[in-house]
VOGU-3710 file (C-alpha; in Angstrom, 3 decimals, decimal comma):
1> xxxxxxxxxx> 10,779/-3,248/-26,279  12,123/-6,199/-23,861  15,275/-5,196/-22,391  18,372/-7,350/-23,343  21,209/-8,493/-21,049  24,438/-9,911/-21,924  25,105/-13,348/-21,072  28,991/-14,128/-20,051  28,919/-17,487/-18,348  28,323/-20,202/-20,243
11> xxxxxxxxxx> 29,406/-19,062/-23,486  28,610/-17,945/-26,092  28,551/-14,605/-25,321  25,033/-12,897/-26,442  22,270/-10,774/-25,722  19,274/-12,274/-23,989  15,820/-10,956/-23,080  15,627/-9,801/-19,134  12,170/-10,998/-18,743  11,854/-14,711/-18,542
21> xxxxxxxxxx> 15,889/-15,260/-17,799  14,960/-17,263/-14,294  11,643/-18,819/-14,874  13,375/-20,943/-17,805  15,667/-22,678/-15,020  12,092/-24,371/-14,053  13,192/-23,974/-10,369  10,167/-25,855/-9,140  11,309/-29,160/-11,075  14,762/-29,742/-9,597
31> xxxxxxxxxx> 13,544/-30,832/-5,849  11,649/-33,644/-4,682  9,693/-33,714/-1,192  12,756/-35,870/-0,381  14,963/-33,515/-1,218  13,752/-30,135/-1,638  15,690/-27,323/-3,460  16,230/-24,422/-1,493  17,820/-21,520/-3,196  18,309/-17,616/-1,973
41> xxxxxxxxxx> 18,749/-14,092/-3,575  20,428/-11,078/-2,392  21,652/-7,896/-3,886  25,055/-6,325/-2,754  27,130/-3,755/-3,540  31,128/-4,289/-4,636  31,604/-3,713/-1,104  29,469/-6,069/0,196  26,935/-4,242/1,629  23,380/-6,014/1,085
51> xxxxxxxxxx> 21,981/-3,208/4,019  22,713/-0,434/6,051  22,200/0,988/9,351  20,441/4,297/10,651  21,095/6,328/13,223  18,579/4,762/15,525  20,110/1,000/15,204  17,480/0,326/12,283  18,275/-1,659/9,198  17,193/-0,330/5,741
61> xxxxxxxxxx> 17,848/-1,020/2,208  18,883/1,691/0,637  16,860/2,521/-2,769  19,913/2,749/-4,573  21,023/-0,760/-3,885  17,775/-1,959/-6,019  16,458/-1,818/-9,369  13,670/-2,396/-11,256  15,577/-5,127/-13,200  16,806/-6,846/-9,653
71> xxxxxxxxxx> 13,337/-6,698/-8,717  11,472/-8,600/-11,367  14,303/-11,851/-11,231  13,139/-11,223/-7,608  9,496/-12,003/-8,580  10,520/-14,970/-11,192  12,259/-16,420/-8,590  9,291/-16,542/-6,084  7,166/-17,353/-8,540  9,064/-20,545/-8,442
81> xxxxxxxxxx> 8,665/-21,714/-5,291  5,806/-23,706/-3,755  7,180/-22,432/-0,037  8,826/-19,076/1,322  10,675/-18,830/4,353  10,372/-15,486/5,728  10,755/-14,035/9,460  9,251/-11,905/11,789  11,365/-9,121/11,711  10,422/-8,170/8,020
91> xxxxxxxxxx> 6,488/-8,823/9,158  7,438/-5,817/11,935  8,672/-3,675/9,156  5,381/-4,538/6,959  3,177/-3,511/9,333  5,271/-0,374/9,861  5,038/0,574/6,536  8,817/0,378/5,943  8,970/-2,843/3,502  6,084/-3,411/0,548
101> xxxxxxxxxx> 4,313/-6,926/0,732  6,298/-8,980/-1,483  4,497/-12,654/0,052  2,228/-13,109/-3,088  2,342/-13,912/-6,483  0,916/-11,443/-8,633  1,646/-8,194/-6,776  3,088/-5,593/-7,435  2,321/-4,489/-11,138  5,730/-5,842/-12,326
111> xxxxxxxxxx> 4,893/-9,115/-11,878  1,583/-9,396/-12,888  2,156/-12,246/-16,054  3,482/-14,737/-13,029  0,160/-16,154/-12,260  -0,544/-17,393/-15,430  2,713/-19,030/-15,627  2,303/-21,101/-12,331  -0,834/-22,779/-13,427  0,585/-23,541/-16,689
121> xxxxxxxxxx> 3,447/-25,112/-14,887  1,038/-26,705/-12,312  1,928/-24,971/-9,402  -1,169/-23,685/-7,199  -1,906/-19,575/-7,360  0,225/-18,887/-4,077  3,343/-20,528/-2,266  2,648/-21,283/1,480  4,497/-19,053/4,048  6,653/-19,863/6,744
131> xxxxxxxxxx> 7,482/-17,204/9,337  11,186/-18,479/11,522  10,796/-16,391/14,526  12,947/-17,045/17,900  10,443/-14,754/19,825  7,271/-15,360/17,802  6,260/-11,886/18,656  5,202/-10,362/15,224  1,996/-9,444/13,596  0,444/-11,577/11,154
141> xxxxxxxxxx> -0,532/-9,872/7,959  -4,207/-10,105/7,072  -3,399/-10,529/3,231  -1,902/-14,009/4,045  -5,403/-15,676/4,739  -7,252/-13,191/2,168  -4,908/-15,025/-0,260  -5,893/-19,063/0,613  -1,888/-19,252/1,556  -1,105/-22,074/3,767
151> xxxxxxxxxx> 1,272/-20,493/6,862  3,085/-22,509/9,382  5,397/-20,609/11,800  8,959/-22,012/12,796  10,587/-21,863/15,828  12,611/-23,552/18,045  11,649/-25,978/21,093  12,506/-23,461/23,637  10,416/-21,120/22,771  8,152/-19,049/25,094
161> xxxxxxxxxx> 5,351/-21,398/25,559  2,690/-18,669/26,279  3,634/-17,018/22,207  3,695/-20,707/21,177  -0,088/-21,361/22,663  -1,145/-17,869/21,085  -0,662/-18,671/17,381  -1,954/-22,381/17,796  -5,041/-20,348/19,315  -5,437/-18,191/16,106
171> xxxxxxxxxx> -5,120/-21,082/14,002  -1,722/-21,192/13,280  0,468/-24,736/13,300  3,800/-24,294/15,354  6,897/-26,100/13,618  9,497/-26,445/16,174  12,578/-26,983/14,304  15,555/-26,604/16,272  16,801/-27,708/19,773  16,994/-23,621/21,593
181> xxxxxxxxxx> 15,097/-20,538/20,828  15,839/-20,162/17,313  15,479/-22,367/13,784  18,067/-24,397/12,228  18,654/-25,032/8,993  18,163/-28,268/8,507  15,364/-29,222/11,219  13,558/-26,554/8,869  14,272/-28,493/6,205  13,728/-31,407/7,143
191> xxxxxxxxxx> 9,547/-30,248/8,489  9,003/-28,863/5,194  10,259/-31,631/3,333  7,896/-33,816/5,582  4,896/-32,025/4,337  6,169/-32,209/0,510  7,342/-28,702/-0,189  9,909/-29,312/-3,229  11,038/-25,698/-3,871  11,623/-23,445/-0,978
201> xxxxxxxxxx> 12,342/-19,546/-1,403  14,480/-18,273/1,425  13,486/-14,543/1,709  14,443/-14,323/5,202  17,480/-12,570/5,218  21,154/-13,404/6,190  20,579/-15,019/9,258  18,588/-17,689/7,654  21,095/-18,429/4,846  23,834/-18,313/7,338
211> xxxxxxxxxx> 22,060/-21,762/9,090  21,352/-23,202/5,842  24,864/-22,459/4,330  26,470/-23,849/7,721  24,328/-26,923/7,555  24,516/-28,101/3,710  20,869/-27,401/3,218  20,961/-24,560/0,420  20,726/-25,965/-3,369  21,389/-22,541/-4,789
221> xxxxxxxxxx> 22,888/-18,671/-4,470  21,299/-15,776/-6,854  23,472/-12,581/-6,153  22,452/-9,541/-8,017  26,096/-7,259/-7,443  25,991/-3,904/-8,149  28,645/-1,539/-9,631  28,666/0,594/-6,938  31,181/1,179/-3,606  28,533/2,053/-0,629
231> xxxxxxxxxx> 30,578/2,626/1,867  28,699/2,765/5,468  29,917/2,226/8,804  27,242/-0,182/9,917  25,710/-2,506/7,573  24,631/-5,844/6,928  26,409/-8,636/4,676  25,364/-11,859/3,940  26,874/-13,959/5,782  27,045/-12,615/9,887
241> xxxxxxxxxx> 28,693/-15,840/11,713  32,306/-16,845/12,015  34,323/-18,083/9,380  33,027/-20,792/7,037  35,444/-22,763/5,214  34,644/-25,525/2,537  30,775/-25,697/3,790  30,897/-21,974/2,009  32,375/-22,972/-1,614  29,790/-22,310/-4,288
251> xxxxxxxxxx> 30,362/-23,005/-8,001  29,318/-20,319/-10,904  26,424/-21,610/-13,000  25,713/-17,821/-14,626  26,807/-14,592/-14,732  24,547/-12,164/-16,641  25,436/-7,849/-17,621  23,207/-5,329/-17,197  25,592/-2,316/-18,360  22,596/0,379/-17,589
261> xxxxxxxxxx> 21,067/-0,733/-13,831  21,125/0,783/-11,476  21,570/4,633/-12,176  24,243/3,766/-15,081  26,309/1,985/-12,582  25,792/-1,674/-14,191  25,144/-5,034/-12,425  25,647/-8,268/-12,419  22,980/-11,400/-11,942  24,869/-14,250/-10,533
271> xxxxxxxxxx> 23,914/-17,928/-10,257  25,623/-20,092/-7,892  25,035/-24,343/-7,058  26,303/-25,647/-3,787  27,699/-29,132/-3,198  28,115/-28,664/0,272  27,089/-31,620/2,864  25,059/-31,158/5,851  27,295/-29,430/9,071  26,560/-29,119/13,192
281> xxxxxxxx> 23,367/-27,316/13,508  23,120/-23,310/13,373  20,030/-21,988/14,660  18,391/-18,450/13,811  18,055/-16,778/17,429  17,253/-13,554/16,063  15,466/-13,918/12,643  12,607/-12,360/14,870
//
């Protein structure tokens, strides 16, 4: 049986089948190479929390953060886009066997049925990849090419010019989209939209949003908040620069209950649009 959610913005109030809830906003329609759409998705806690730290200094995600519900809007939501921003820091953790390989449509099992969907909606069989890195010293996972994905990596115009010259030298084109070391928001934007990306994933973590928040270039927030206080006395939020103001005001589009997810606790699956306008330029010195 389909799970059902309960819908609570807009009325009427009703169940609704999980499965399918984000691919019928047709994400991939609403931006134009002119203007792409960019949108993001996070899941917090009630305290905010959206990671944590170890005792070593490493960031984690703690399992009981997620949820298999959480997970698949993950996949509907990437199955979306025709671009994902990601960074080398989560290619680091890939390699180290810490994260699972969420860069292609299709895999894992949960989202197997998204394939089909993106040629019906003609959208080729895999998004391109963009890695933001300030130090461009990551490894490059072999199941990007096995896949036919294009993959640019972004950086900024100071970069190290040796690193630079080593990924043009294993066939890799160099974006440099931002004045320093690291990638601003809407130089990035502004490259991709050049090459006709229309709707760009940001699965890059909070440093990225941050710059695109700061500089009016994100179309749209998806929050999954869970019911749970996690406490923690070093941890991760979404948003890790100074205070924001209006560029930060985001309007509800959807609010969705899942009473059961995750371990009883309950959740909620929030939509939110920005009208913010383009700010000073925020770049991404450490997004890897």
């Amino acid at each position: 049986m389909t799970k059902k959610i309960y819908r609570l913005f807009p009325p009427p109030f009703e169940a609704v089948p999980l499965k399918g809830l984000y691919l019928q906003l047709n994400l991939h329609a609403r931006g134009t190479p002119e203007s792409p759409f960019i949108y993001a998705n996070f899941v917090s806690s009630l305290d905010g929390r959206i990671a944590l730290e170890d005792a070593s200094g490493q960031t984690y995600l703690p399992k009981r953060l997620t949820s298999p519900e959480d997970f698949r809007l993950f996949l509907e939501l990437e199955c979306q886009a025709d671009c994902l921003i990601t960074h080398g820091g989560y290619l680091r953790a890939l390699e180290a066997g810490k994260l699972g390989n969420i860069l292609h449509i299709g895999q894992p099992d949960p989202g197997r049925d998204l394939p089909a969907w993106r040629s019906t909606h003609g959208l080729p069989p895999q998004p391109a990849v963009i890695v933001a890195s300030a130090s461009l010293d990551f490894p490059m996972p072999a199941s990007i090419r096995e896949h036919g994905q294009q993959c640019y990596i972004a950086t900024g115009e100071k970069a190290d010019p040796d690193r630079v010259a080593y990924w043009r030298g294993q066939g890799y084109e160099v974006i440099f989209a931002g004045s320093g070391k690291g990638v601003e928001g809407a130089a990035l934007s502004r490259c991709l939209s050049e090459r006709g990306y229309r709707s760009i994933y940001l699965i890059a973590g909070p440093r990225m949003l941050d710059t695109m928040v700061r500089e009016g270039q994100l179309s749209c927030l998806f929050q999954t908040i869970t019911h749970q206080l996690m406490g923690g006395k070093s941890f991760r939020s979404l948003m890790p620069g100074p205070e924001l103001g209006a560029a930060g005001h985001l309007k509800l589009a959807s609010l969705y209950y899942d009473p059961d997810s995750p371990a009883g606790a309950g959740q909620w699956f929030a939509q939110f649009e920005s009208g913010s306008q383009g700010g000073a330029p925020q770049a991404v010195e450490e997004a890897g």
